[in-house]
Every structure is written in structure tokens, then in C-alpha cells.
C-alpha positions in Angstrom: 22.1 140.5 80.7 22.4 137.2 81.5 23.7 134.5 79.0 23.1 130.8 79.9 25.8 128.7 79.2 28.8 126.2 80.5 31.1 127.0 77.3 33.8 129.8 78.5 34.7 130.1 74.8 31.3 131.2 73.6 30.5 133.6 76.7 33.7 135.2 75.8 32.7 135.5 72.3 29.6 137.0 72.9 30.5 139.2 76.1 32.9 140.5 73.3 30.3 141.4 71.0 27.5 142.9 73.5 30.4 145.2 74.7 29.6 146.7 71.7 26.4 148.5 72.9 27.6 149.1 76.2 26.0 145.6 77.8 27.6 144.0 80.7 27.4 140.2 80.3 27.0 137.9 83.3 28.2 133.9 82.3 25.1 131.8 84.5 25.0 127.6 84.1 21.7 126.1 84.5 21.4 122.2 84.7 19.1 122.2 81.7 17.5 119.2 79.9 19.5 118.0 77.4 16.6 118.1 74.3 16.0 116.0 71.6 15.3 117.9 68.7 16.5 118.4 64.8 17.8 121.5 64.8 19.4 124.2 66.9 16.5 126.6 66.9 14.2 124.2 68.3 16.8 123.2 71.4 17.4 126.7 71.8 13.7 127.6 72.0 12.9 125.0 74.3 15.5 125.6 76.5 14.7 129.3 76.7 11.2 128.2 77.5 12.5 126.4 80.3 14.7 128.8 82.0 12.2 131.4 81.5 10.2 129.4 84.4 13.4 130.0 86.7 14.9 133.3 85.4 13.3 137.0 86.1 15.8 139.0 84.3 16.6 139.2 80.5 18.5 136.3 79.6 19.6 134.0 76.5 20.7 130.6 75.9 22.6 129.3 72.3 22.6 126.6 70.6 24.3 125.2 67.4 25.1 122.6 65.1 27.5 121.2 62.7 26.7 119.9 59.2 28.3 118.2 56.5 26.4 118.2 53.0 27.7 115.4 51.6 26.9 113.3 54.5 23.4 114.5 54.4 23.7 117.3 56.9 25.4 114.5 59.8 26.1 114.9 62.7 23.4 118.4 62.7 22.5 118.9 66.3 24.5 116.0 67.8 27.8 117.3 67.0 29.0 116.8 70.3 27.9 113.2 70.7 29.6 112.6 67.0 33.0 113.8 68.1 32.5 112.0 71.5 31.9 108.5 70.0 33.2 108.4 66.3 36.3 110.9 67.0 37.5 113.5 64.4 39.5 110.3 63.1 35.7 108.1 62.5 34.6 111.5 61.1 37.2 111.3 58.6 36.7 108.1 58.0 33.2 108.8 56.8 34.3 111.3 54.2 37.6 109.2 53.1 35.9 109.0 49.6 34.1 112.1 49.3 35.3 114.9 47.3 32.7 117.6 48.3 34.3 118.8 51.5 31.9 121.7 52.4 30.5 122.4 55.5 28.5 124.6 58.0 27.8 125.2 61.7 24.2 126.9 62.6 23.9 129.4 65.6 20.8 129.8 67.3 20.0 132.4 70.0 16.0 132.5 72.0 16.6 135.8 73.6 13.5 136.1 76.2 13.6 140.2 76.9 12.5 142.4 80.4 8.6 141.8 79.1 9.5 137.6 79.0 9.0 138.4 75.4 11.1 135.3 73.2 13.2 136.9 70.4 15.2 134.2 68.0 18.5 135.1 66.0 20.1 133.1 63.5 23.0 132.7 61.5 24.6 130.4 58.8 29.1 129.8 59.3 29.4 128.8 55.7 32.7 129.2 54.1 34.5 125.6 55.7 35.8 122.6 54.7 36.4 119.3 55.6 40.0 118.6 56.0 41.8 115.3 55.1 43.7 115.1 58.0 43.6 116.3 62.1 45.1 119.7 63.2 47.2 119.2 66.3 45.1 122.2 67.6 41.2 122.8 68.0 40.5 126.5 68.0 36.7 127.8 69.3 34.2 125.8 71.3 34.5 122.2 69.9 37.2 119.4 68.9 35.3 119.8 65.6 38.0 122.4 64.2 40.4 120.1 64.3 39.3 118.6 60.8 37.7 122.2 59.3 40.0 124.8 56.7 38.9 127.7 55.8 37.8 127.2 52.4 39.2 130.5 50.8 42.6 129.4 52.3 41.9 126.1 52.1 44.3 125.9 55.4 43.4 125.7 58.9 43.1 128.3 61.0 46.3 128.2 63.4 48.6 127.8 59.9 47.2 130.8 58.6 49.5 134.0 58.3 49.2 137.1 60.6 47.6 138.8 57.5 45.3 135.8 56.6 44.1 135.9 60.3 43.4 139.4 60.7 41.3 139.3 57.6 39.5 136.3 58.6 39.2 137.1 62.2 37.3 140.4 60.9 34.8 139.0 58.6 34.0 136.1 61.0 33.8 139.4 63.8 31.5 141.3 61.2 28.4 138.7 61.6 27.6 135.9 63.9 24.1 135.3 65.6 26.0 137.5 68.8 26.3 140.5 66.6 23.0 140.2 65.3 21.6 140.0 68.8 23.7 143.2 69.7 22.5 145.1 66.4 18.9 144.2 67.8 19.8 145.5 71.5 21.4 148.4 70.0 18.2 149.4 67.8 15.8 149.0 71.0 17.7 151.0 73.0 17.8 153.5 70.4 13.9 153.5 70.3 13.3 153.5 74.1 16.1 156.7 74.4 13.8 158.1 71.3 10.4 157.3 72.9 11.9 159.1 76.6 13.1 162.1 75.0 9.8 162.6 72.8 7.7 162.2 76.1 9.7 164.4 77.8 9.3 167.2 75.2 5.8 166.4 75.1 5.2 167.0 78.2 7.6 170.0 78.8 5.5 171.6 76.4 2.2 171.0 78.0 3.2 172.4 81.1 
């Protein structure tokens, strides 16, 4: 299985989560257009849709954004040019008067199977907040997490205890758009071993 990406953080979370059902995961960069589109599905999709053209082998390609309620969902999709340009400081800045904190990122996977067959996941990281001030640390794939807490904590994630991040680690490692890829894996494998031993039988006995 082959899962397009540049981000060494997020192959290694999802090679950790297909390991799961037995799938060996091969990291693969394509030079892909960088789309213009309002949310993550939509990139994600297109950008499957491309590599599909190049790519003869299962494959997947993920896509997510970032969004802040009380800024009207900003920066979404362009998370990454947000923290370029305005800095976690400039995002700050935006919320200096702002006492709803909440936050989410969206995950996307287009999953295009053996029969170039597209297959979307989704999933909704809710359970964040805003900080008021910048972590000297980012954990995960962006700068972002330098100004997000976990809400039930309401600390970020490098100041939590060993306890608090053993908890937290396994709820975040019970659901992501990964595991629900791996849970769909899992059930078609399941199927195709079901399908193969039920021909087999059938045919045994017609012999």
C-alpha cells in the first residue's frame, strides 16, 4: 500500500495504524498540484484523481484542515499558509478578545483501491482549544500545536502528566481517519478470505 505524502509525521502515524491488519506501508512523494478548494475532502479527492493517472497500485493521499469557530472556521484548508504568513503569534492576535477558544482539524483520506475504485474516510479532532499563549514545543505535523490544549486538560500536550498522556494518547489512537481506513481494509479482507474459502468448498463439493 502506497501512501502519498511528504509529511514523515503522518506516514508514521498511519504506517502505525495499518500495521494493525497486517499492511505494509510504503511512504511515496508526488509533486502534486497544490489545489484550491474549501475543504480537505475536495483537495484530497482531486489529488487522488490525479495520482490515479500515474499510480497502478493501491494508493491514498490525506488531506486536512484546521478551524477555529469563533473566527468563522479560519484558516480551514489554508492552515499552512496561515501559520506561514500571520505566525502562531498573528494567530493569537486574532483571538486576543475572544473567549470561545474551541477548535478542530478535519482529516480526509481518497483511498483509490486494486479495481482504481475511490473510497473517502473522514474524521472530525474535536476536543481542542485555543491557547493564550505559544508552547515552546509543536507536537504532530504542523507549528499549529504550538497554540492548541487539550480542552479536558485544558494544558498542552507536552505539560501533560505520564498518566494524562497515556489516556489521551489512547483515545486520540482509538479513531482518526487512519483507523477508520484500516477498519475498512480489515472488513474487505475479511470478505475476500470469506468469498475464497466459500468457493473453495463449493467447488470441493462439486467435484
Amino acid at each position: 500500500m502506497i501512501f502519498i505524502t511528504s509529511n514523515s509525521a503522518k506516514f508514521s502515524q498511519a504506517q502505525r495504524r495499518l500495521s494493525q491488519a497486517d499492511i505494509s506501508l510504503t511512504q511515496f512523494y508526488m509533486d502534486l498540484p497544490e489545489l484550491q478548494a474549501s475543504s480537505a475532502e475536495a483537495i484530497a479527492r482531486e489529488k487522488a484523481l490525479v495520482a490515479s493517472t500515474r499510480i497502478n497500485e493501491p494508493f491514498f493521499v490525506e488531506d486536512s484542515s484546521f478551524h477555529i469557530p469563533a473566527l468563522s472556521g479560519f484558516p480551514g484548508v489554508y492552515v499552512k499558509y496561515a501559520v506561514t504568513t500571520l505566525g502562531c503569534g498573528g494567530i493569537l492576535k486574532l483571538m486576543s478578545d475572544i473567549e470561545d477558544r474551541r477548535c478542530y482539524f478535519v482529516s480526509h483520506i481518497a483511498y483509490f483501491d486494486e479495481n482504481k475504485k475511490l473510497h473517502s474516510f473522514c474524521f472530525k479532532r474535536e476536543g481542542l482549544l485555543i491557547a493564550r499563549d505559544i508552547a515552546d514545543k509543536s507536537i504532530g505535523w504542523s507549528e499549529i500545536w504550538k497554540i492548541i490544549k487539550i480542552e479536558k486538560y485544558n494544558k498542552f500536550y507536552h505539560d501533560l502528566t505520564k498518566q494524562e498522556k497515556y489516556e489521551q494518547d489512547k483515545e486520540w489512537d482509538s479513531d482518526d481517519c487512519f483507523c477508520r481506513l484500516t477498519q475498512y481494509l480489515k472488513l474487505v479482507s475479511t470478505k475476500s478470505m470469506s468469498l475464497s474459502v466459500s468457493t473453495s468448498l463449493t467447488s470441493a463439493a462439486d467435484a
